[in-house]
NUPA-477012 format. One record per residue (C-alpha): residue in three letters; z, y, x. Coordinates in steps of 0.1 Angstrom, whole numbers, plus 5000, padded with zeros to 4 digits. Layout:
BEGIN
+-------+------+------+------+
: kelum :   pz :   py :   px :
+-------+------+------+------+
:   ALA :    Z :    Y :    X :
...
+-------+------+------+------+
END
This chain:
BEGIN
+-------+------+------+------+
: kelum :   pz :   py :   px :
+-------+------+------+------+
:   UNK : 3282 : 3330 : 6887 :
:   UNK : 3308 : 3304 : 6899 :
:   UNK : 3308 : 3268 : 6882 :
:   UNK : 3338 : 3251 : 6870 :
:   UNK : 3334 : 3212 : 6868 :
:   UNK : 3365 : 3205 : 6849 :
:   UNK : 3396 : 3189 : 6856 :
:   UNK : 3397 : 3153 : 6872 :
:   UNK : 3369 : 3134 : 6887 :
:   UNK : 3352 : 3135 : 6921 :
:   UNK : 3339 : 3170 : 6933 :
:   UNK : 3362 : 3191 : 6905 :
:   UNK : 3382 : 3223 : 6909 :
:   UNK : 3414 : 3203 : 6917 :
:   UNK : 3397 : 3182 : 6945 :
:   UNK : 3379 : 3209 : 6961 :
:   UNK : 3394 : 3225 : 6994 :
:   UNK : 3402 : 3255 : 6973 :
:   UNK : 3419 : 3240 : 6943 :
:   UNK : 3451 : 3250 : 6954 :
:   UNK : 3440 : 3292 : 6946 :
:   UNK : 3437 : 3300 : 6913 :
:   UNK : 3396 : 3301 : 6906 :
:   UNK : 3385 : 3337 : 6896 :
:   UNK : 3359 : 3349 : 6882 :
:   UNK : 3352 : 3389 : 6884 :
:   UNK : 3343 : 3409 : 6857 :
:   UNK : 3308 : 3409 : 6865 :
:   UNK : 3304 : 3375 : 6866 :
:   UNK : 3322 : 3373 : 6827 :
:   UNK : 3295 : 3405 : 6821 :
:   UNK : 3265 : 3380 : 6825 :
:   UNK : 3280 : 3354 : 6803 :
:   UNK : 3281 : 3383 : 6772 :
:   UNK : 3246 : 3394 : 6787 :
:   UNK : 3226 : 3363 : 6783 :
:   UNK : 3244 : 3358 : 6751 :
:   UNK : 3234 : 3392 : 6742 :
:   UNK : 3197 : 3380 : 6749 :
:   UNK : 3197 : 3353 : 6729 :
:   UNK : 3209 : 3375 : 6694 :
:   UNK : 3192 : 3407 : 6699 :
:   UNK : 3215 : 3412 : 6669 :
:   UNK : 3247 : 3411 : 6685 :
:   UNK : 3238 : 3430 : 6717 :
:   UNK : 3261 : 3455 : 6711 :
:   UNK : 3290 : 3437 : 6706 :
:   UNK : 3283 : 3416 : 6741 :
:   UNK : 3281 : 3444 : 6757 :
:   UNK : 3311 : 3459 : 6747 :
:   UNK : 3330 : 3428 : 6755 :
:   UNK : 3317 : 3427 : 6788 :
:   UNK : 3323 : 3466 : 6797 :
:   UNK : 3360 : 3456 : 6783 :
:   UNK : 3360 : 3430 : 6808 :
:   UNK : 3349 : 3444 : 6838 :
:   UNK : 3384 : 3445 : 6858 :
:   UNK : 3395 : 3416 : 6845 :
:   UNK : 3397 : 3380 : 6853 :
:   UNK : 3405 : 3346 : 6838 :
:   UNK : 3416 : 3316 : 6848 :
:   UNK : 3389 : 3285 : 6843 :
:   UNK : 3408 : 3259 : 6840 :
:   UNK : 3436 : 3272 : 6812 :
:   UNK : 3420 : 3305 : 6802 :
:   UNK : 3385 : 3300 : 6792 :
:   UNK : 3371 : 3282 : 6763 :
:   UNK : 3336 : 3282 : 6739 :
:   UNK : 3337 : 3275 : 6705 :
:   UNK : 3303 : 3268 : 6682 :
:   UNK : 3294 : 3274 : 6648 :
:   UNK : 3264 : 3255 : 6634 :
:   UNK : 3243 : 3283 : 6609 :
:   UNK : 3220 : 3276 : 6585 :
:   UNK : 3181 : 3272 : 6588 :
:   UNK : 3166 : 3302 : 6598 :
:   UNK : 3194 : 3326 : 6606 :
:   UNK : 3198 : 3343 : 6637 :
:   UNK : 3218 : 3330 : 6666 :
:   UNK : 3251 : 3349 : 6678 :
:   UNK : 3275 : 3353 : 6702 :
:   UNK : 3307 : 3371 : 6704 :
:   UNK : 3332 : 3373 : 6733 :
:   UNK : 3367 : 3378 : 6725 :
:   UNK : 3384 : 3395 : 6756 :
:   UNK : 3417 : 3387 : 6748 :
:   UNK : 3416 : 3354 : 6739 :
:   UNK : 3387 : 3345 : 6762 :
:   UNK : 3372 : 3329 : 6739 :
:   UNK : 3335 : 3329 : 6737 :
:   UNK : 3317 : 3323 : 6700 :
:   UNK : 3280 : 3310 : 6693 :
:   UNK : 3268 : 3310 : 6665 :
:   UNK : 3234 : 3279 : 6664 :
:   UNK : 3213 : 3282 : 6636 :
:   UNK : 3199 : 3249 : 6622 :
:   UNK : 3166 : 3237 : 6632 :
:   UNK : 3138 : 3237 : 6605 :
:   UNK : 3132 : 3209 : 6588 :
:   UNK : 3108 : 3182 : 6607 :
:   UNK : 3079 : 3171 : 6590 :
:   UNK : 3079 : 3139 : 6570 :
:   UNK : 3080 : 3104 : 6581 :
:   UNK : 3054 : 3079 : 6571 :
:   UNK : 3060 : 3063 : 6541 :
:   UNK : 3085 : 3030 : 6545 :
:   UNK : 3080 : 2992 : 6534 :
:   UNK : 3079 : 2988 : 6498 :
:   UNK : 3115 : 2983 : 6481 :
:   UNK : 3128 : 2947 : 6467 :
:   UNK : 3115 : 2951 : 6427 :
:   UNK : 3140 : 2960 : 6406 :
:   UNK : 3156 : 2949 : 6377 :
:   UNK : 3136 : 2951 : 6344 :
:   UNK : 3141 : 2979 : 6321 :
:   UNK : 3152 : 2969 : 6286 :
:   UNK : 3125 : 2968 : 6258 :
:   UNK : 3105 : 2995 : 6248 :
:   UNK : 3108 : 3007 : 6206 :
:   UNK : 3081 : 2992 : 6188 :
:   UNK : 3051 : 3015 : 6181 :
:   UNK : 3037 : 3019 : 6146 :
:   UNK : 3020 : 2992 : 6130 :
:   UNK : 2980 : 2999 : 6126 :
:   UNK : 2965 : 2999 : 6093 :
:   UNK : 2955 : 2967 : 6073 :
:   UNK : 2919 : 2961 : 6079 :
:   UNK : 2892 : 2959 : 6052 :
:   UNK : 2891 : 2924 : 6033 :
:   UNK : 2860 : 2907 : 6042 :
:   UNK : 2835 : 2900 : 6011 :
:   UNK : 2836 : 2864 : 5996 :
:   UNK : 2818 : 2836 : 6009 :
:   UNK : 2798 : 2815 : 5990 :
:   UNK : 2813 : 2782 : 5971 :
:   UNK : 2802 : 2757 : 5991 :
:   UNK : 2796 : 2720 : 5981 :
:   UNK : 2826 : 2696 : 5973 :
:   UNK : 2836 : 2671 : 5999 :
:   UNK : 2842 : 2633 : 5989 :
:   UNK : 2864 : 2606 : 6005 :
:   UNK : 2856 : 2570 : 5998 :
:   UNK : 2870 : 2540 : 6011 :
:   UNK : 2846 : 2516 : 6030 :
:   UNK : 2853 : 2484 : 6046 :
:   UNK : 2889 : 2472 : 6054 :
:   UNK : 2895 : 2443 : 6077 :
:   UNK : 2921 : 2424 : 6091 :
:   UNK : 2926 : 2429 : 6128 :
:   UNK : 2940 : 2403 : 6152 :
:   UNK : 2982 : 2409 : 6154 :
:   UNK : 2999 : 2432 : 6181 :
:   UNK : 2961 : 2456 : 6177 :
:   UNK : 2961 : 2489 : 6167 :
:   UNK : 2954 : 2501 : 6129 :
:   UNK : 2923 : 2520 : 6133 :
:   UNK : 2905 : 2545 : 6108 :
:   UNK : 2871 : 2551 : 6113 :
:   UNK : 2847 : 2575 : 6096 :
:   UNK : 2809 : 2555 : 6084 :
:   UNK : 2800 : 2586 : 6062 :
:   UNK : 2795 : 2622 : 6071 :
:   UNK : 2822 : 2653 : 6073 :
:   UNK : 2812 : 2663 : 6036 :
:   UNK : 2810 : 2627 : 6021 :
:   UNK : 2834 : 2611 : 6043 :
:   UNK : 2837 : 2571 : 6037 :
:   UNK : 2865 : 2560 : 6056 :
:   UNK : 2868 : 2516 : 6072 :
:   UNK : 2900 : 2503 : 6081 :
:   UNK : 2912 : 2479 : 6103 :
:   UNK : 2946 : 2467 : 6095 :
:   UNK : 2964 : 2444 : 6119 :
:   UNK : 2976 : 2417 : 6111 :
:   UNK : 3019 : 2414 : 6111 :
:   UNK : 3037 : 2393 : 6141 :
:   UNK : 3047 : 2362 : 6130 :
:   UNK : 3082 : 2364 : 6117 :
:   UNK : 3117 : 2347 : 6121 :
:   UNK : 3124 : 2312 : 6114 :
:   UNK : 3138 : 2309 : 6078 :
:   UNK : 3165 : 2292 : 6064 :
:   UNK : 3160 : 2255 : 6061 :
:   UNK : 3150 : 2246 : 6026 :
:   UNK : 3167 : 2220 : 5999 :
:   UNK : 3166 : 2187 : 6006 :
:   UNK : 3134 : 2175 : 5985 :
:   UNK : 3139 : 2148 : 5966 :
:   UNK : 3138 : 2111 : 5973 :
:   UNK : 3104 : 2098 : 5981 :
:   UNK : 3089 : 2066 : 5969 :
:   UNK : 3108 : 2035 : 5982 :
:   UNK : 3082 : 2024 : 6010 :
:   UNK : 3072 : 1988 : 6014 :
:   UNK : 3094 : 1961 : 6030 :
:   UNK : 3093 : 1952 : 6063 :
:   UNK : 3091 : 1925 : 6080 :
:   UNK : 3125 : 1906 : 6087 :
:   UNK : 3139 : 1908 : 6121 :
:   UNK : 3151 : 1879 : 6141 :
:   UNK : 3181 : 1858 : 6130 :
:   UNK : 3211 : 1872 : 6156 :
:   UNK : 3227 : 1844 : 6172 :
:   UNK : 3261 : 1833 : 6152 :
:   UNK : 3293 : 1855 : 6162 :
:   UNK : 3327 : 1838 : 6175 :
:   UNK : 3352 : 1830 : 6147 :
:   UNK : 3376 : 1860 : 6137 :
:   UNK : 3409 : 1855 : 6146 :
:   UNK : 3431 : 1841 : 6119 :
:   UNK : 3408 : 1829 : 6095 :
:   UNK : 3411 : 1796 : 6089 :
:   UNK : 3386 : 1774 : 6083 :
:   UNK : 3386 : 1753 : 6050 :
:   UNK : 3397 : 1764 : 6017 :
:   UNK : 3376 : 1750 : 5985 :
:   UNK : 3357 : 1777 : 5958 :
:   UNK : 3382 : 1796 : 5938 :
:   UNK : 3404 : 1800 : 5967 :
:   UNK : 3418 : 1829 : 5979 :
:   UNK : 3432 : 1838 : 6019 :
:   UNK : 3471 : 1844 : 6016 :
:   UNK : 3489 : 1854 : 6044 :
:   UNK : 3518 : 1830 : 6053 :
:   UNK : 3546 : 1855 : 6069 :
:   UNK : 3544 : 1886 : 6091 :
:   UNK : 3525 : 1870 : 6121 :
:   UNK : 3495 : 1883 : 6125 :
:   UNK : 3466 : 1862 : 6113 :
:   UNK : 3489 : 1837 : 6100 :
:   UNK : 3473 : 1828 : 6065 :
:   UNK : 3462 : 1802 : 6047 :
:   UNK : 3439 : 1793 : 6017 :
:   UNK : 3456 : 1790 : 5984 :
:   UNK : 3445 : 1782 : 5949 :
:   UNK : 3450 : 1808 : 5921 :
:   UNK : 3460 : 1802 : 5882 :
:   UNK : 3431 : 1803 : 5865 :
:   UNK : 3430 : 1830 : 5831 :
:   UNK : 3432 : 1813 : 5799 :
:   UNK : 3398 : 1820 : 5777 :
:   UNK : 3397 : 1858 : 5765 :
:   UNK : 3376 : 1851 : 5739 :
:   UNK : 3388 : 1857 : 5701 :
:   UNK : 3417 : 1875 : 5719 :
:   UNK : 3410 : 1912 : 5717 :
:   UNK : 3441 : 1930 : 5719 :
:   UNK : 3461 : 1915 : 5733 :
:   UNK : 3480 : 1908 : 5769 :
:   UNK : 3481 : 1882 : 5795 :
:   UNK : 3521 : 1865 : 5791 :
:   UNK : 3538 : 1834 : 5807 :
:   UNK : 3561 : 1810 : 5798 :
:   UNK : 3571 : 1803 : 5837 :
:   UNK : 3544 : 1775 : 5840 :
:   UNK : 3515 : 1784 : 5816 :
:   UNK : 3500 : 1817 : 5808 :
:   UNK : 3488 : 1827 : 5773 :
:   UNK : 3476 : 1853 : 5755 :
:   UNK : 3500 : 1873 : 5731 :
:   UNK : 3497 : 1903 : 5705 :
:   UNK : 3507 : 1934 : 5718 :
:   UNK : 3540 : 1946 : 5703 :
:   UNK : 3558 : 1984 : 5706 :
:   UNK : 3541 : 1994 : 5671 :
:   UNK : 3509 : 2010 : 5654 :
:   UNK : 3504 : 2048 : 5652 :
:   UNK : 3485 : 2075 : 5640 :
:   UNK : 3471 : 2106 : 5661 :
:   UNK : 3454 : 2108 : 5697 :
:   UNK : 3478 : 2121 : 5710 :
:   UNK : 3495 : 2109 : 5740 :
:   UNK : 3530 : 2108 : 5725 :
:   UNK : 3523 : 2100 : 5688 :
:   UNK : 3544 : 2105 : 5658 :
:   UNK : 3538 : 2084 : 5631 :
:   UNK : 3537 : 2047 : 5634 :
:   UNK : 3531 : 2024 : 5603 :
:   UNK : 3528 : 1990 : 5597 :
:   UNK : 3510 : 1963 : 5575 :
:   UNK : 3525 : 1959 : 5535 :
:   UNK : 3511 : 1917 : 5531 :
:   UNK : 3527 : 1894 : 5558 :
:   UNK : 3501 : 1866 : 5559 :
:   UNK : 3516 : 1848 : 5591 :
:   UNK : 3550 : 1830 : 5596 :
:   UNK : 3565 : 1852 : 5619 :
:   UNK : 3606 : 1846 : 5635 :
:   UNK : 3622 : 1878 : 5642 :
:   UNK : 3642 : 1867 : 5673 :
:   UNK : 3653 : 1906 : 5679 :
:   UNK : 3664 : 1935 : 5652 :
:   UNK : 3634 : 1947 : 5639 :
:   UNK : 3622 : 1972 : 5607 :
:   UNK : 3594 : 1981 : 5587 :
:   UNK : 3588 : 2004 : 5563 :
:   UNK : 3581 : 1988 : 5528 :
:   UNK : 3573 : 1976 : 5500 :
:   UNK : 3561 : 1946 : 5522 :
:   UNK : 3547 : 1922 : 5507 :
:   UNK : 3550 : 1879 : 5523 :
:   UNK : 3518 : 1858 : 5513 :
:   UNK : 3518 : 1824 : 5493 :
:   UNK : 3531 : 1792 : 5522 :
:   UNK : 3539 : 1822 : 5548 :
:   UNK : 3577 : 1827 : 5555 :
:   UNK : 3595 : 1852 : 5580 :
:   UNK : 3624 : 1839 : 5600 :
:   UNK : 3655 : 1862 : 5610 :
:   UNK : 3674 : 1844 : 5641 :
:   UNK : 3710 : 1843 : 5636 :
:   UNK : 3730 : 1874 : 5647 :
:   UNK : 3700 : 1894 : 5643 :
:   UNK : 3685 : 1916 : 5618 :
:   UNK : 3649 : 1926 : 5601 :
:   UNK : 3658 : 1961 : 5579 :
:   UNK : 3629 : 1968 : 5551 :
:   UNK : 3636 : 2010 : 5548 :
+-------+------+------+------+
END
């Protein structure tokens, strides 16, 4: 049976010596080809044999003419093979192989994701209710000693007595001393305290300016014009005596003051502004009207008292 190596590359038909002939293959050697087909499908012996009795004068070119074409069957079939004269094509038919046995079991998968949550299941009967216990004894609670603890320490409660008489001593810290309060009211004015002793005389200070020295008691310091500290002592007009003169006011004749009676009227009311003035109804004075005047009468003059009316002038009795 003559090989063919394909077209191209080093020791093929087209390179060898003899690539310029056309390669041939007899009929007998195409008769083997459907013969060991036909051995390996006992099968389709018949039909390989009839293609290679068909073929027997005939030959193909290997290079253009020949070709092989595979079908893959399924596990456990039989192989075939079929020859087709006229194509020259040559079919096989390769059943699967059988299934290898299994591998050994691989790593462990990465956990996955957590299934959601399951329905609840039924809820199991209620048991039986225990039988009563006996009463037992009353507990007490008493309060023991309580003390004042130092400040900034914990309050503490502590237990003297048992769990069923319990008799309970506390210690209470004392509070941080607080803020500064407000000052107070002034209290009030103590006892004057004794005298002390007097302090040494001071040496005399220097005369103020502009006083001048002299002057007699009763005097007074006058200032003489606008210069500073230009004064003098002067004497002052003494008052005439007040006494027996309630009433009335101070009055000068230019050279001597005296005392006289307070004219403008006598009213009635508090009031600032009053209303209603009145006057006396017995003149027991001399009097000399030296202005108009009036009074409201009947007035009435006393025995060796007379009232003068200056001339020009006028005293109306309404």
């Amino acid at each position: 049976m003559g090989i063919y190596r394909g077209p191209g590359g080093t020791g093929d038909a087209v390179n060898d010596a003899s690539s310029e002939a056309t390669l041939t293959v007899q009929a007998k050697d195409a008769a083997l080809v459907a013969q060991a087909a036909a051995e390996a499908s006992a099968t389709s012996a018949s039909n390989s044999a009839t293609a290679a009795a068909a073929s027997s004068a005939a030959s193909i070119n290997m290079a253009t003419g020949f070709n092989v074409e595979t079908t893959t069957l399924s596990a456990g079939s039989s192989a075939t093979a079929t020859y087709n004269n006229s194509t020259y094509r040559l079919s096989l038919g390769i059943p699967t192989g059988a299934t290898g046995p299994t591998g050994a079991t691989g790593a462990a998968g990465a956990t996955g994701a957590t299934g959601a949550a399951g329905t609840n299941g039924t809820n199991g009967t209620n048991g039986t209710n225990g039988t009563n216990g006996t009463d037992g004894a009353a507990a007490t609670i008493a309060v023991g000693t309580v003390t004042t603890g130092a400040a900034g320490s914990s309050a503490t409660i502590t237990n003297t007595g048992t769990s069923s008489a319990a008799v309970f001593a506390f210690s209470i810290p004392r509070g941080d001393t607080g803020a500064t309060g407000a000052t107070g009211a002034t209290g009030s004015t103590g006892a004057t305290g004794a005298a002390g002793t007097n302090g040494t005389n001071g040496t005399n200070g220097t005369n103020g300016v502009g006083v001048v020295a002299g002057g007699t008691a009763g005097q007074v310091l006058s200032k003489i014009n606008s210069t500073d500290y230009n004064t003098q002592w002067v004497t002052v007009d003494a008052l005439p005596s007040q006494t027996g003169n309630s009433g009335k006011y101070l009055t000068t004749d230019g050279s001597t003051a005296s005392w006289a009676v307070v004219g403008g009227g006598q009213y009635f009311g508090t009031a600032a502004v009053k209303a209603i003035a009145y006057n006396a109804s017995t003149i027991a004075e001399n009097i000399s009207v030296t202005e108009n005047a009036m009074s409201v009468g009947p007035i009435t003059i006393s025995s060796g008292f007379a009232v003068t009316v200056s001339s020009g002038k006028r005293w109306v009795i309404l």
